[in-house]
C-alpha positions in Angstrom: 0.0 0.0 0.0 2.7 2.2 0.7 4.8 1.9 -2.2 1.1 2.5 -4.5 0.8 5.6 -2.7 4.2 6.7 -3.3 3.3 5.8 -6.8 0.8 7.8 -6.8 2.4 10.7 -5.0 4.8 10.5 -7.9 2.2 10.6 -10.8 1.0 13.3 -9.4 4.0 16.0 -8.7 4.9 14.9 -12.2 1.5 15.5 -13.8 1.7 18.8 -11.6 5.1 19.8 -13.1 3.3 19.5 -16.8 0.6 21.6 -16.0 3.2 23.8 -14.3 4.9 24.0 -17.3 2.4 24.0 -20.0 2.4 27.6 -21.9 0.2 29.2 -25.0 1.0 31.5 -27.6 -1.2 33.5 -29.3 -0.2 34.2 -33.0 -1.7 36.9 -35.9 -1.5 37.6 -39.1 -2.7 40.5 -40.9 -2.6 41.7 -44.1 -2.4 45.8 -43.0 -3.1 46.9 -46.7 -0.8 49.6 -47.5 0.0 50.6 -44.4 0.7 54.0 -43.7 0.8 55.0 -47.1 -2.8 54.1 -48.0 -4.8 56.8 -46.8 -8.7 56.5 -48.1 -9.8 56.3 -44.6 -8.3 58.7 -42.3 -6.6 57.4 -39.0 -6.3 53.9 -39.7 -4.4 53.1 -37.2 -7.1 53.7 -34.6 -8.9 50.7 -35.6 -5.4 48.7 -35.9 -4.4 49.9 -32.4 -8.4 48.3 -31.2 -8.1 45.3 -32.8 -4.6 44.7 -31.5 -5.7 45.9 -27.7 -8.4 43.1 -28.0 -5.8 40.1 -29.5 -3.1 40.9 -27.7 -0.6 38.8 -29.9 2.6 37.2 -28.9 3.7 36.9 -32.3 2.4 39.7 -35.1 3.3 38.8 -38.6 2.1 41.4 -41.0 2.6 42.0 -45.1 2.0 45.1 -47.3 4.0 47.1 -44.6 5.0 50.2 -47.0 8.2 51.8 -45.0 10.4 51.6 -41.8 7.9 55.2 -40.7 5.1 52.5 -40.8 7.1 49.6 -39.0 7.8 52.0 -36.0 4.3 53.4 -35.8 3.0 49.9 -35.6 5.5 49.2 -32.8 4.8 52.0 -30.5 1.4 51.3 -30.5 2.6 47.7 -29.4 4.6 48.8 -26.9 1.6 51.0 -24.9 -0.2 47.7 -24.8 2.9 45.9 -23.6 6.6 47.7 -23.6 8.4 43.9 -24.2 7.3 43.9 -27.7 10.1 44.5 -29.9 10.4 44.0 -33.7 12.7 42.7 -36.1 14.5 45.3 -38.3 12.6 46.3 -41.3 14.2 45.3 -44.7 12.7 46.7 -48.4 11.7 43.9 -50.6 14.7 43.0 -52.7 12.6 40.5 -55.0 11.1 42.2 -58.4 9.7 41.9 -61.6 10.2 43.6 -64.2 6.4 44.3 -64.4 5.9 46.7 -61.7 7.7 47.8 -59.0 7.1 45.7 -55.2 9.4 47.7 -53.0 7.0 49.1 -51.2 5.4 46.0 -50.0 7.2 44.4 -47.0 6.5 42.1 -44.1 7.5 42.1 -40.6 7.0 40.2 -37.6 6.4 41.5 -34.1 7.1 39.7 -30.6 7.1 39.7 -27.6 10.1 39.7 -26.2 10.0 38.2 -22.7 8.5 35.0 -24.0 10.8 34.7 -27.4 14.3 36.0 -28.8 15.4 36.5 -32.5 18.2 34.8 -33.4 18.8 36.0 -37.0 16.4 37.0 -39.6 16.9 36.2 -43.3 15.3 36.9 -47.4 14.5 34.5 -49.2 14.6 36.0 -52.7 11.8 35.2 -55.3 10.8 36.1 -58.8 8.4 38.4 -57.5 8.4 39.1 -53.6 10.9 38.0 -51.0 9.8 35.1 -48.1 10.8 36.7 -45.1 12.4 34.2 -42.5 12.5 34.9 -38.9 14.4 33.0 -36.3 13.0 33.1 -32.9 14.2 30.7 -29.7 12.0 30.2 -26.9 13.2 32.3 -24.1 13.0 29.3 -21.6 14.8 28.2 -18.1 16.4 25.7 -20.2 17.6 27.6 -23.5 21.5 27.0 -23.2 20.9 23.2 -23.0 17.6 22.8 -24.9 17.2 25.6 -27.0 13.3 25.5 -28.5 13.5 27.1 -32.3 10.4 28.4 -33.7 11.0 29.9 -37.7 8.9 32.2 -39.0 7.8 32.8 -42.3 6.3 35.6 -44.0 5.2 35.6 -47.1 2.8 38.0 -50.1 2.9 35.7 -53.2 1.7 36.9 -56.5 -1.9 38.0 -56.6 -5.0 37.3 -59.4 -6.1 34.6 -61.5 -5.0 33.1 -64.4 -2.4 30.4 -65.6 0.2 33.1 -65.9 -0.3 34.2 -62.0 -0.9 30.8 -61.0 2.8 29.9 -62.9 4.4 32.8 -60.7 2.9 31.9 -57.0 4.5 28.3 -57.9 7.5 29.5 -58.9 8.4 31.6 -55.6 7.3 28.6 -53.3 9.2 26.5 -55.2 11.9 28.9 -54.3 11.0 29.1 -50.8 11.3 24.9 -51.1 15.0 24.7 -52.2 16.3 27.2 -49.0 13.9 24.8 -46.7 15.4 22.0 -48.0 18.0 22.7 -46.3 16.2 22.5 -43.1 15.9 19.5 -40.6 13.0 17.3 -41.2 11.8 18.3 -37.5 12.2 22.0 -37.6 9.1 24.0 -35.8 8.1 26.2 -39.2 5.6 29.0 -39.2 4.3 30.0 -42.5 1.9 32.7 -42.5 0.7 35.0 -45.6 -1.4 36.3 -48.4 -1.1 33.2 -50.3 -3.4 34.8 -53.2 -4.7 31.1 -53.9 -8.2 30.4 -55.3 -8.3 26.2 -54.5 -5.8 24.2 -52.8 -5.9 22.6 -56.2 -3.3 25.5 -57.4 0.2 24.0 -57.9 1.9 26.4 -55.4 -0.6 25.3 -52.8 0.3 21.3 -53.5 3.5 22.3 -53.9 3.3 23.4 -49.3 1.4 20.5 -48.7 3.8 18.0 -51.2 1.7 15.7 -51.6 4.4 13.8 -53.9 7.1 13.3 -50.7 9.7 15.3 -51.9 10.2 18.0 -49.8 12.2 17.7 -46.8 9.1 20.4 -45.0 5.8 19.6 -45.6 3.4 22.1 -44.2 -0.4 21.5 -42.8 -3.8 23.9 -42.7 -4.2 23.4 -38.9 -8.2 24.8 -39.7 -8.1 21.6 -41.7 -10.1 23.7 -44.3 -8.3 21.9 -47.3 -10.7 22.6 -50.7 -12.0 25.0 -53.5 -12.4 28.1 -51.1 -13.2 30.6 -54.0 -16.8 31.7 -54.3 -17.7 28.7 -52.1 -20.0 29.8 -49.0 -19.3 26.3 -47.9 -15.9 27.6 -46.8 -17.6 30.7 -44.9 -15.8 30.0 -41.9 -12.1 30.6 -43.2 -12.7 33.0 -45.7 -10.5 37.0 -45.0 -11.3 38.8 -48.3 -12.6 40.8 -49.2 -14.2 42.6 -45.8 -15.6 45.7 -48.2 -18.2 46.1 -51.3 -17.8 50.1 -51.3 -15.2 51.4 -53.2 -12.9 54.1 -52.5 -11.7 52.9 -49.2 -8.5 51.0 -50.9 -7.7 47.5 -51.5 -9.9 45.3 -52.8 -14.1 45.2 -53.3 -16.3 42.5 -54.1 -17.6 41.4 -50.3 -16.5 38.4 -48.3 -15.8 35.4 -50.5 -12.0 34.2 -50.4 -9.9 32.1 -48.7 -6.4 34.1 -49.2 -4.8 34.3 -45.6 -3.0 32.0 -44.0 -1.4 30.1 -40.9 0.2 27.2 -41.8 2.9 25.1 -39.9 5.8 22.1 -40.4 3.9 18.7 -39.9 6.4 18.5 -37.1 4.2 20.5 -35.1 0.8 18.4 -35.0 2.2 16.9 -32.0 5.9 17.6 -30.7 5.5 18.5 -27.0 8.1 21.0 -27.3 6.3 23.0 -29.5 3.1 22.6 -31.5 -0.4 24.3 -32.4 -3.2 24.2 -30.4 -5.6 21.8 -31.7 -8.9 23.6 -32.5 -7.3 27.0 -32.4 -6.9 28.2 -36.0 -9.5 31.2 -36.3 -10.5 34.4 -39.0 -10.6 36.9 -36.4 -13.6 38.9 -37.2 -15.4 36.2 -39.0 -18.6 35.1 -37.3 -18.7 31.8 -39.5 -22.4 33.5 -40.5 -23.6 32.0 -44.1 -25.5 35.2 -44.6 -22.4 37.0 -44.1 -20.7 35.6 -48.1 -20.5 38.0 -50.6 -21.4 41.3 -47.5 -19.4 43.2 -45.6 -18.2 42.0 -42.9 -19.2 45.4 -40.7 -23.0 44.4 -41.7 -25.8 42.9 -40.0 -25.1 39.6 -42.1 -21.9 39.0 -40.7 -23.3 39.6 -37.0 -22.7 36.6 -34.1 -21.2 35.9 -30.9 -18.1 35.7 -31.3 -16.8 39.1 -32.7 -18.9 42.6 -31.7 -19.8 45.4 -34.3 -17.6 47.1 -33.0 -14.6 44.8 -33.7 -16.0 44.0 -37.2 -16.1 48.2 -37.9 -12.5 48.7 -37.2 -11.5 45.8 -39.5 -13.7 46.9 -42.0 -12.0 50.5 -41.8 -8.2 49.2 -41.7 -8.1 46.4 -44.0 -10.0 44.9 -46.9 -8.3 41.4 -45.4 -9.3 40.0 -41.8 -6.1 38.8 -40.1 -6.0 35.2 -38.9 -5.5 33.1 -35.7 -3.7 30.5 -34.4 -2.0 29.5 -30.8 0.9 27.4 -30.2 2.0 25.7 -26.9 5.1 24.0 -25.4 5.9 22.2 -22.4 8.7 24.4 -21.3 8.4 26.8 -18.3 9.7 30.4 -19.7 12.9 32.3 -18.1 10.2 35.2 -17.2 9.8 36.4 -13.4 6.2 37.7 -14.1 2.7 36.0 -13.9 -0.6 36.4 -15.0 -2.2 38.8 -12.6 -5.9 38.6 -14.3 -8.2 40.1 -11.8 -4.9 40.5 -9.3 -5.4 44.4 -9.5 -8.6 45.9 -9.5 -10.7 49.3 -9.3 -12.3 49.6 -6.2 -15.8 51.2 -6.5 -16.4 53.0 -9.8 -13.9 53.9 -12.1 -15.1 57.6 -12.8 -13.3 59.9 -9.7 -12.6 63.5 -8.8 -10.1 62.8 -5.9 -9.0 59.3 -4.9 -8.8 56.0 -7.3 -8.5 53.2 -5.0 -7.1 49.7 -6.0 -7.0 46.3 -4.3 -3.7 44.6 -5.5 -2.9 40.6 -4.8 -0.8 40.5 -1.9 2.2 38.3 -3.9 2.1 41.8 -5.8 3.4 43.8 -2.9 7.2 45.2 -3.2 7.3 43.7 -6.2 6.3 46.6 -9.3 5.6 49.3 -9.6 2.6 51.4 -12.0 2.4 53.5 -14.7 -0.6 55.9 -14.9 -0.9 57.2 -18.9 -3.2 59.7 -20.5 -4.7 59.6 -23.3 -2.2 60.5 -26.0 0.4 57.9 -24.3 2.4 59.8 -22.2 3.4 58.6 -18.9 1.9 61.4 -16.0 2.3 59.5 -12.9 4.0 56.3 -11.0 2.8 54.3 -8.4 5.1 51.7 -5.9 3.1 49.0 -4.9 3.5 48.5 -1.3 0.3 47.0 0.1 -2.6 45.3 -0.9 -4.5 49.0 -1.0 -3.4 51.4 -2.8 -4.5 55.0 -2.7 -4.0 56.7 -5.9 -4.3 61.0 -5.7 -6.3 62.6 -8.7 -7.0 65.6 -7.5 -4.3 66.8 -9.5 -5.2 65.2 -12.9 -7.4 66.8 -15.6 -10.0 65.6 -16.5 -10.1 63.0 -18.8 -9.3 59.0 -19.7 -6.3 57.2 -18.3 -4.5 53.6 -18.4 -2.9 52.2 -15.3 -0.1 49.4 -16.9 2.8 47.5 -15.9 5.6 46.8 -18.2 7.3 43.3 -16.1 3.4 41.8 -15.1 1.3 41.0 -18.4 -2.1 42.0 -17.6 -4.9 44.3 -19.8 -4.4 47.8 -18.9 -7.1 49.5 -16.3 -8.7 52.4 -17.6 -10.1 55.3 -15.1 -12.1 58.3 -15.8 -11.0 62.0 -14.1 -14.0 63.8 -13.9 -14.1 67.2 -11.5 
């Protein structure tokens, strides 16, 4: 009996330690249409800046970025939500045709920077576009003796239909397919982009998949949505283009009918412990899987539901004529991070509207340990706070009136928001 128990015991502090252990990322891509040089709706980034308040990302991997101006912009509105985000550095495309001219199209990843480092970042030069590849390592306890590599790709391949279009999209993955041939078999790959494909029929689509065995990386659709997307309301449910039937805004018309965006990951990562995708967790943020919603924009009643708000669906409507997609990842390694989630460990007590005194209640493993940042409105940083109980009195007499944010940049947690009002 005793040794069963110890058994037991044993089973137990182990399955602990793996729950322990067990951390998600949250991933997004977003096709950010021109960004900042497209200008039909004024202050796009607003409605950016919302949807990435409400996401929250770990990982931002974005194409049609226009300029490094647009790059930082992007970034510091990052950073207010969470100061660890960092970038990689933004490179001009150095692929071309000698059709038009694509310099001014880019992609970029975001991260944050207390769960993952960059190692290196690379181009992958194409006919058309470059693949943009991304070396990140897990910033875990044990990094030094088992590093955890996660590459990212980013990618914008050749848009429209036709055989000619069709012929170019295959030729830059099969571009993208010699460098990863290079690769180990049981690399962790990320490849997200506007793959610009109508059917997974297309030969640069088989060509990911390699359904022949040739390639040494053989990607999946974790939405295991394989089929003809195009002009298929069947397919509802992963379709991101086009969010807009008015013209004039930029991008793209024609209402919500295509399946062009996409997360897709190294078969490696259906099941390796170290580092795979959350089953079930592929998602077209802003898509209420609504049949009435093909063919509508997606800011209409059509394309109303539970899962995303009006108010969400309006600012994607506004930004982009794509909707960015989902997907989260999760290993079993505990990070080399001294922070915690703090959800509901600091709080507002009594209303949040005041003239004199904001009082919070803070979770008493919180004490001595941070301190907070009050901001206003246009980002600037007006007042700290040290925490040193578990009740914190917080003068605003002093303050105008108006909005402010109460953050902290070591514990991760959704920024409070108080009103000033004398």
């Amino acid at each position: 009996m005793i040794k069963k128990l110890h058994l037991i015991a044993i089973a137990c502090a182990l399955m602990f330690q793996s729950l322990y252990a067990q951390e998600n990322f949250k991933l997004m891509f977003y096709n950010v249409l021109n960004f900042p040089l497209e200008n039909a709706v004024p202050n796009r980034l607003q409605y950016l800046e919302l949807v990435l308040d409400d996401y929250r990302p770990d990982i931002f991997m974005v194409c049609e970025l226009n300029n490094e101006a647009g790059a930082n912009t992007i970034l510091s509105s990052l950073q207010f939500l969470n100061p660890d985000y960092q970038s990689a550095a933004f490179e001009l495309n150095t692929s071309d045709d000698t059709g038009s001219n694509q310099n001014d199209l880019q992609q970029l990843i975001y991260y944050d920077s207390s769960k993952f480092i960059l190692e290196s970042q690379t181009i992958v030069t194409t006919i058309f576009r470059d693949f943009n590849h991304y070396k990140l390592k897990l910033n875990s306890i044990n990094q030094d003796t088992n590093p955890v590599v996660l590459d990212v790709i980013v990618c914008h391949l050749k848009a429209s239909q036709g055989i000619d279009n069709q012929a170019f999209r295959l030729q830059m993955v099969e571009d993208l397919t010699t460098y990863l041939n290079t690769f180990p078999a049981t690399s962790n790959i990320v490849l997200a982009g506007d793959l610009n494909v109508y059917t997974n029929s297309e030969p640069a689509f088989q060509e990911l998949i390699d359904t022949d065995n040739d390639n040494t990386i053989k990607f999946v659709d974790p939405a295991d949505r394989i089929g003809s997307w195009h002009n298929n309301p069947n397919f509802i449910d992963v379709m991101t283009q086009s969010t807009r039937t008015q013209t004039g805004l930029g991008g793209s018309t024609g209402g919500f009918d295509d399946r062009f965006d996409f997360i897709m990951t190294s078969s490696s990562m259906i099941s390796n412990p170290e580092l795979s995708f959350v089953s079930n967790s592929y998602d077209v943020y802003g898509n209420n899987e609504n049949f009435q919603c093909y063919n509508r924009e997606i800011n209409s009643s059509d394309c109303a539901g539970t899962d995303f708000s009006f108010t969400i669906r309006d600012a994607l409507y506004n930004f982009s004529d794509h909707l960015p997609v989902t997907l989260e990842l999760q290993t079993n390694q505990s990070l080399s991070i001294d922070d915690f989630l703090v959800a509901d460990s600091i709080s507002i007590l009594g209303t949040n509207i005041v003239d004199d005194i904001l009082k919070l209640k803070v979770d008493d493993r919180l004490q001595n340990n941070l301190s907070l940042a009050i901001y206003n409105s246009l980002g600037q940083v007006i007042k700290t706070v040290d925490v040193n109980n578990t009740l914190i009195h917080i003068d605003a007499s002093q303050l105008t009136s108006g909005m402010y944010y109460i953050t902290n940049s070591k514990f991760q947690f959704k920024p409070l928001k108080f009103i000033v009002a004398h």
